[in-house]
C-alpha positions in Angstrom: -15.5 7.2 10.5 -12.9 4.9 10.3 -11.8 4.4 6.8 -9.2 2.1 5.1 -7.9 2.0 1.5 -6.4 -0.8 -0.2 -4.3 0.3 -3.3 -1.4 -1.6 -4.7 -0.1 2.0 -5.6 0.1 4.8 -3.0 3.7 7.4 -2.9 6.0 7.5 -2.9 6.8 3.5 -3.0 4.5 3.0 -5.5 3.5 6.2 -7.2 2.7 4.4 -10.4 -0.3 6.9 -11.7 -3.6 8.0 -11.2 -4.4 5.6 -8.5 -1.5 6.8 -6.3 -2.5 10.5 -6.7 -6.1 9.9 -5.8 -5.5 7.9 -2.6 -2.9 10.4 -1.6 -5.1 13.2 -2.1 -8.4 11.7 -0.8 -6.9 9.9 2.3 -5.7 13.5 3.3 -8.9 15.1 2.3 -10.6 12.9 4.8 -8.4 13.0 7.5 -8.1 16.6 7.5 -12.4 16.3 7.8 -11.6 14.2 11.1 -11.8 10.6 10.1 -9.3 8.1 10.8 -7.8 6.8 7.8 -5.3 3.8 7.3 -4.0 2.7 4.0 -3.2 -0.8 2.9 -0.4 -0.6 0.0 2.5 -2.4 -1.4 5.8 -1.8 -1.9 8.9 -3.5 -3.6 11.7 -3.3 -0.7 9.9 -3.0 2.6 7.2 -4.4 4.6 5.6 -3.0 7.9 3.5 -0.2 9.4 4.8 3.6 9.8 3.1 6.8 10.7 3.0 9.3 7.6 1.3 12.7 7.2 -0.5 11.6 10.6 -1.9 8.2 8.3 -1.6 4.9 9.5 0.5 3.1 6.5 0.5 -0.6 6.0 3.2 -1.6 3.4 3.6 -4.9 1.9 6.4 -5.9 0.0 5.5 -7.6 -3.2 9.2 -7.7 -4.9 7.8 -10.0 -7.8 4.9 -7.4 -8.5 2.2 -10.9 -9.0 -1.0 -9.4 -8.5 -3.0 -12.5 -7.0 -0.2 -13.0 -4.3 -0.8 -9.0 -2.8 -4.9 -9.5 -3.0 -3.9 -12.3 -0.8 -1.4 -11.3 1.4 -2.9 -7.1 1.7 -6.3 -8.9 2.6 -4.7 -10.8 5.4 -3.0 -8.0 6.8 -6.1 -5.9 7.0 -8.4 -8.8 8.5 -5.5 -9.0 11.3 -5.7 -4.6 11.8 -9.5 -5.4 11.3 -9.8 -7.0 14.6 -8.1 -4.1 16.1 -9.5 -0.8 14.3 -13.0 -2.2 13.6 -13.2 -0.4 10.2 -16.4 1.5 9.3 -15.8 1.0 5.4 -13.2 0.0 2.9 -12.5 1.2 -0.5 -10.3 -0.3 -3.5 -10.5 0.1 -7.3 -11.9 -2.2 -10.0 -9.1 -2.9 -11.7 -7.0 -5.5 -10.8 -9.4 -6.1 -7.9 -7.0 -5.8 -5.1 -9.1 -5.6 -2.3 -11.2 -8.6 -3.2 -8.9 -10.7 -0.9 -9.8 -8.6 2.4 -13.4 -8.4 1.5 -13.9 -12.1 1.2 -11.7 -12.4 4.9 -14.1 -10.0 5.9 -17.4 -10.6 4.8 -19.3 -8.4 6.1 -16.7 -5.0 5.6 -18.8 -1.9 4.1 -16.9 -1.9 0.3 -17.3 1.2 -2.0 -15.3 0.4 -5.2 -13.8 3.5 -7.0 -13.5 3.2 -11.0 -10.5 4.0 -12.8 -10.5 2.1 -15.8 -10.7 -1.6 -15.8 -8.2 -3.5 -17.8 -10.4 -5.1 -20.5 -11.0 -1.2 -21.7 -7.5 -0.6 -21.6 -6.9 -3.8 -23.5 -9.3 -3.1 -26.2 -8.3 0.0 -27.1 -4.5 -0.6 -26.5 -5.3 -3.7 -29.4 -3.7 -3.0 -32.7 -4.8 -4.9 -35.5 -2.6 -6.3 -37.8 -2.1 -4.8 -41.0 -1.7 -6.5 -44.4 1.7 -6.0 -44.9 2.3 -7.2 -41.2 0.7 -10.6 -42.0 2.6 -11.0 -45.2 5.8 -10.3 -43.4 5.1 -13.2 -40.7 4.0 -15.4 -43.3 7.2 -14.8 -45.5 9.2 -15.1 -42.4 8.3 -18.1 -41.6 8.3 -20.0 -44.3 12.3 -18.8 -44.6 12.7 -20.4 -41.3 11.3 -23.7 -42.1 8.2 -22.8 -39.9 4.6 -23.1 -39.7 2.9 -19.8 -40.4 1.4 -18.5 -37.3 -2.0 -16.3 -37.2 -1.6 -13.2 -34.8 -2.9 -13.8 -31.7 -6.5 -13.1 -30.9 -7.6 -11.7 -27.5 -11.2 -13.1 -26.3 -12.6 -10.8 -23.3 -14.1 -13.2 -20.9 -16.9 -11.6 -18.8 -18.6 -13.9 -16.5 -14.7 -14.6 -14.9 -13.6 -11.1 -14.7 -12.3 -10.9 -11.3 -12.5 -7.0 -11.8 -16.4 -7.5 -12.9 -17.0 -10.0 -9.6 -15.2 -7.5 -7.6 -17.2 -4.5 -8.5 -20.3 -6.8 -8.2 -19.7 -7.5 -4.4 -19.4 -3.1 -4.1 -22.2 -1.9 -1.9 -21.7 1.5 -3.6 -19.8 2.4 -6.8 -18.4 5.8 -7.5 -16.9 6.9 -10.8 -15.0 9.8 -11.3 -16.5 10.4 -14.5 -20.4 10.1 -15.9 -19.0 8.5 -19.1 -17.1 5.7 -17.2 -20.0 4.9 -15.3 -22.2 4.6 -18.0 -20.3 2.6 -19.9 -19.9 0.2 -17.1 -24.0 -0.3 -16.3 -24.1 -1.0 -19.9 -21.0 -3.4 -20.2 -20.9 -5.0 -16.9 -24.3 -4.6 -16.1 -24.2 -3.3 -12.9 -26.8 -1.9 -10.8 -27.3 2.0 -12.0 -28.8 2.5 -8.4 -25.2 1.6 -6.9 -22.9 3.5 -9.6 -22.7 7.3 -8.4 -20.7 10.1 -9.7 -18.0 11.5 -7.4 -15.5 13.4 -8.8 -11.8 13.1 -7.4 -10.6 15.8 -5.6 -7.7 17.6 -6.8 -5.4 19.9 -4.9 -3.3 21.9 -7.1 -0.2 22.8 -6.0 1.0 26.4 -5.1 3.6 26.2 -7.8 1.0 25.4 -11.0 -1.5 27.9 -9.2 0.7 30.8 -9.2 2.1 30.6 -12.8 1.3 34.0 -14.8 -1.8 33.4 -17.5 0.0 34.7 -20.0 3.1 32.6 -21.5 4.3 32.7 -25.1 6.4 29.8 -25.5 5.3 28.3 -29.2 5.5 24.9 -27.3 2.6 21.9 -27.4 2.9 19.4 -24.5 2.2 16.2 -23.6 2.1 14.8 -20.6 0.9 10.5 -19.9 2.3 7.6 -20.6 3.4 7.1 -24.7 1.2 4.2 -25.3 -1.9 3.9 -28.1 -4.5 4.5 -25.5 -3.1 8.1 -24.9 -4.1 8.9 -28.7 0.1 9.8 -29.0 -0.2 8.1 -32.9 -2.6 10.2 -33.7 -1.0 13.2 -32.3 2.4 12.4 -34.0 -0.1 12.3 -37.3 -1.2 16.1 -36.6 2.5 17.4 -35.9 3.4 17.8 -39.6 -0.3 19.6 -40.1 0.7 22.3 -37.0 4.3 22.8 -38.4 3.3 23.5 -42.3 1.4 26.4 -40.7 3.4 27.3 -37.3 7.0 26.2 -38.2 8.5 27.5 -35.3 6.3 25.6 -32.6 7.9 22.9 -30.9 6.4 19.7 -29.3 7.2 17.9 -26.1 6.5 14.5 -24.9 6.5 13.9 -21.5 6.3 10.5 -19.9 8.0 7.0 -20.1 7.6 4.9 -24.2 6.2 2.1 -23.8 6.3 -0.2 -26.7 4.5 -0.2 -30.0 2.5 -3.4 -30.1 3.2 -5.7 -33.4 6.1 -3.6 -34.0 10.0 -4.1 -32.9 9.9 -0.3 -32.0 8.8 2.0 -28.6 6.4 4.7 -29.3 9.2 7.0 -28.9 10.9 5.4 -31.9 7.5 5.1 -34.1 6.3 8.9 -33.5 10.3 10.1 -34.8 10.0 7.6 -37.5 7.0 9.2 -38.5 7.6 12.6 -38.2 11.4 12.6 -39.4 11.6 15.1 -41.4 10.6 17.2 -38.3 12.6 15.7 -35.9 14.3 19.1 -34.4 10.5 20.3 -33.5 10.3 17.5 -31.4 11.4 16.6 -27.2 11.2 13.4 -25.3 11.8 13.7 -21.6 11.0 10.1 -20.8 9.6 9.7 -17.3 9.6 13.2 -14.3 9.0 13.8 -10.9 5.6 15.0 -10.3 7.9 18.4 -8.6 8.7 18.9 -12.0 5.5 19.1 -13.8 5.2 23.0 -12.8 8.0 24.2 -14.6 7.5 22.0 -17.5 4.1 23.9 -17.5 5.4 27.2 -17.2 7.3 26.4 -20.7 4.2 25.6 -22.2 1.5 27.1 -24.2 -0.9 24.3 -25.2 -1.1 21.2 -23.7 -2.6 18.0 -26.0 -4.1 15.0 -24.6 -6.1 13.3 -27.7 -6.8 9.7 -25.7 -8.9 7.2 -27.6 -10.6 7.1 -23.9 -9.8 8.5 -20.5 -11.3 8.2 -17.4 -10.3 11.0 -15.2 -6.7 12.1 -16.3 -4.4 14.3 -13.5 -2.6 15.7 -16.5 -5.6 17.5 -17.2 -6.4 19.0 -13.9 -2.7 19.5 -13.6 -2.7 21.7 -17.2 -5.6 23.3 -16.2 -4.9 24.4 -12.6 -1.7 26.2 -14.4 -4.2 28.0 -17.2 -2.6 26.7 -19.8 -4.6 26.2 -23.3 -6.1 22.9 -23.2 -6.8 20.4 -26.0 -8.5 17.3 -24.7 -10.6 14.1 -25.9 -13.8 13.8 -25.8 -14.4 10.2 -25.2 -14.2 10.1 -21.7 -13.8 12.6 -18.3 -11.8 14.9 -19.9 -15.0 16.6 -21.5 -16.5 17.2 -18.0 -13.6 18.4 -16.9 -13.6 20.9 -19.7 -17.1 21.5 -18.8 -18.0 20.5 -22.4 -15.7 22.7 -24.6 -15.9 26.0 -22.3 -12.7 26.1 -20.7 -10.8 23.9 -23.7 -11.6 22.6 -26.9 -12.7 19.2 -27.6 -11.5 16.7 -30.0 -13.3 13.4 -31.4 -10.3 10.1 -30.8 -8.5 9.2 -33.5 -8.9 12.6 -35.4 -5.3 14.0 -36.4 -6.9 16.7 -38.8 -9.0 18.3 -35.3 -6.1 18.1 -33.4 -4.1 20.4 -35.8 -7.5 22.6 -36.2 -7.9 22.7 -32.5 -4.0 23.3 -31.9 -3.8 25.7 -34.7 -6.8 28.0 -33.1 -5.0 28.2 -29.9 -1.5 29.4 -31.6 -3.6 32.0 -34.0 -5.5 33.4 -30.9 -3.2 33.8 -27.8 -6.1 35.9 -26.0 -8.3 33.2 -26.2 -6.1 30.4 -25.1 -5.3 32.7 -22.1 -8.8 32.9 -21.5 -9.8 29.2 -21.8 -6.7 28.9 -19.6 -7.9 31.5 -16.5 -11.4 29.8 -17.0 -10.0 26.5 -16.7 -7.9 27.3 -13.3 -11.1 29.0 -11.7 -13.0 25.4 -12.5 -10.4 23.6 -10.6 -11.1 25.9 -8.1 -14.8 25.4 -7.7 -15.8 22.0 -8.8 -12.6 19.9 -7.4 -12.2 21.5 -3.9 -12.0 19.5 -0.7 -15.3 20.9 0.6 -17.4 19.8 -2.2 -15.8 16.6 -2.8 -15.2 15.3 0.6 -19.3 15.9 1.4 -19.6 13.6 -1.6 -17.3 11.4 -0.2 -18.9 11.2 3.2 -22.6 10.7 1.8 -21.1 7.9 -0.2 -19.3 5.5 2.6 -22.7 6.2 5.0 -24.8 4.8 2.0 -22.4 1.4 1.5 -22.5 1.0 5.5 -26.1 1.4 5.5 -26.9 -1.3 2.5 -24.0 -3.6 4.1 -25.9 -3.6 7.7 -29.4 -4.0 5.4 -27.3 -7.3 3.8 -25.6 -8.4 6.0 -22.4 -10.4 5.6 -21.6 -11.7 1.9 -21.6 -15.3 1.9 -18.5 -16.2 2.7 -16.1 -18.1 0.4 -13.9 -21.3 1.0 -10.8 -19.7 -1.0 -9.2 -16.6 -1.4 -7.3 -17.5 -4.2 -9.4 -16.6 -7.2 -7.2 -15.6 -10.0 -6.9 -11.7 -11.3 -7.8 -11.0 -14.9 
């Protein structure tokens, strides 16, 4: 088959996340099964096509990073390589809808949308209410500058103009990496359960996290994601001083870039040592790493922590596991498949300090265990994630969405590609 891929985010340019480790994994997966696979990505200094890993790259330099302007402009450059290639089937993510602008060039284009998280879920739970003494100190403040109080600002999720909705509507099939996603989704959304199947992502571990000894006694916790609210770091910083009354010599790193604290003046950095002072030598802040560096921040680990309020199919969890380290992971979201439901990690509710510290604390009293979780985890990576198993899936999928696309025919094409992007 001939196979293109439209992400905003594909390595190294723009090796923002989750999104650029799937494509980069699955557009190899496929072309080492003998398809022909071309990417359509962006970039923010260079523009044109090069040869990479045997892939056909398309790069389009976006320098201002405005997401209508690269639907737009990656759209026409596939409909132009369209004429030439004669794609099979197309695939881009829900959120931010970046494809949408080469599906509506091309009407009648086989589209399989991939979930990853859309961004009225990551709004949501990223949404801090304000607290009393919050609204007192705005209202104080500005009356002593002469000003009218100001309420907080509400946020109103609009769901008949979600671009990412419409986008995922137009999908003739629509995989989700995890059951829980996908639910949520046929329920929110209200899309077609018949169209919404589960295909894991495939995951390649590296040599380096696959040949890391089981056994490690380090005393150190890590975290590895972006420090935001949705990655459930508050509540972790909440369970710190629990572990430490108990284990004072355990020590707790965060790994990833601080992004700020919303209705605050702080970064999360600044609001987890703020609330943990008084343990402040137990804790490490690397900021953002090279993804060569994950294995040996791994090898210093014992436990790794990922308490997310919800999570869709987290890297840093394959990653942890593929190195059998003791995992403790959410379970709102993938991350309890992944764990295959508490049997190769333990699983915490969101927003539960006290069963972080419980889970954490088991791990740290039973070493044994945690190296057994930890060898069962790495053998799960093994056999559910492999390039075999997944890239069947992945076939199956795209000859479904040509089929219904050829039953359809072409969508009804529109007079304007310049729908705005949620």
């Amino acid at each position: 088959m001939k196979i293109a891929f439209v992400s905003y985010e594909y390595p190294p340019d723009t090796a923002l996340g989750g999104i650029a480790t799937y494509v980069d994994q699955v557009s190899k997966l496929l072309k080492q099964r003998g398809h022909q696979i071309e990417i359509f990505s962006g970039s923010s200094y260079r523009h044109g096509t090069e040869i990479e890993d045997g892939i056909v790259v398309h790069r389009v330099q976006d320098k201002e990073k405005n997401r209508k302007n690269f639907s737009l402009n990656v759209g026409r450059v596939f409909a132009e390589r369209h004429t030439v290639v004669k794609f099979d089937v197309l695939e881009g993510a829900e959120i931010y809808a970046y494809a949408r602008g080469a599906v509506q060039l091309v009407p009648d284009i086989p589209l399989v949308v991939k979930l990853h998280t859309p961004s009225f879920v990551i709004r949501q739970i990223n949404l801090v209410q304000p607290s009393i003494q919050m609204k007192v100190r705005r209202y104080i403040g500005a009356l002593r500058r002469g000003n009218k109080p100001q309420p907080f600002p509400r946020w109103h999720y609009d769901i008949k103009n979600d671009i990412e909705r419409l986008h995922t509507l137009d999908a003739d099939e629509i995989t989700t990496p995890s059951k829980a996603l996908g639910d949520k989704l046929i329920e929110v959304w209200e899309l077609p359960a018949e169209k919404v199947l589960h295909i894991p992502n495939p995951y390649i571990p590296s040599e380096e996290l696959l040949n890391l000894p089981v056994k490690s006694n380090t005393n150190v916790v890590t975290f590895m994601g972006r420090l935001e609210v949705r990655k459930g770091v508050l509540d972790l910083a909440r369970a710190i001083p629990l572990i430490l009354q108990q284990y004072p010599n355990t020590r707790f790193r965060f790994v990833g870039r601080s992004l700020p604290l919303p209705l605050s003046n702080l970064n999360m950095q600044q609001h987890i040592e703020k609330t943990v002072q008084r343990y402040r030598n137990s804790l490490e802040f690397t900021g953002s790493v090279r993804l060569d560096s994950i294995p040996s921040i791994l090898a210093d680990t014992d436990i790794c922590v990922f308490p997310s309020i919800w999570e869709n199919f987290p890297n840093v969890c394959l990653e942890s596991m593929a190195a059998a380290r003791g995992v403790v992971g959410s379970s709102a979201g993938g991350m309890m498949e992944m764990l295959d439901f508490g049997r190769t990690g333990r699983l915490i509710p969101p927003r539960s300090p006290e069963k972080i510290a419980k889970a954490v604390i088991e791990l740290l009293e039973n070493p044994e265990l945690r190296m057994q979780l930890g060898q069962a985890a790495r053998d799960r990576v093994l056999t559910e994630y492999n390039l075999e198993r997944i890239g069947a899936l992945q076939e199956a999928s795209y000859v479904r969405a040509i089929e219904r696309r050829q039953a359809l025919g072409a969508r009804e094409s529109k007079d304007s590609v310049s729908e705005g992007i949620a």
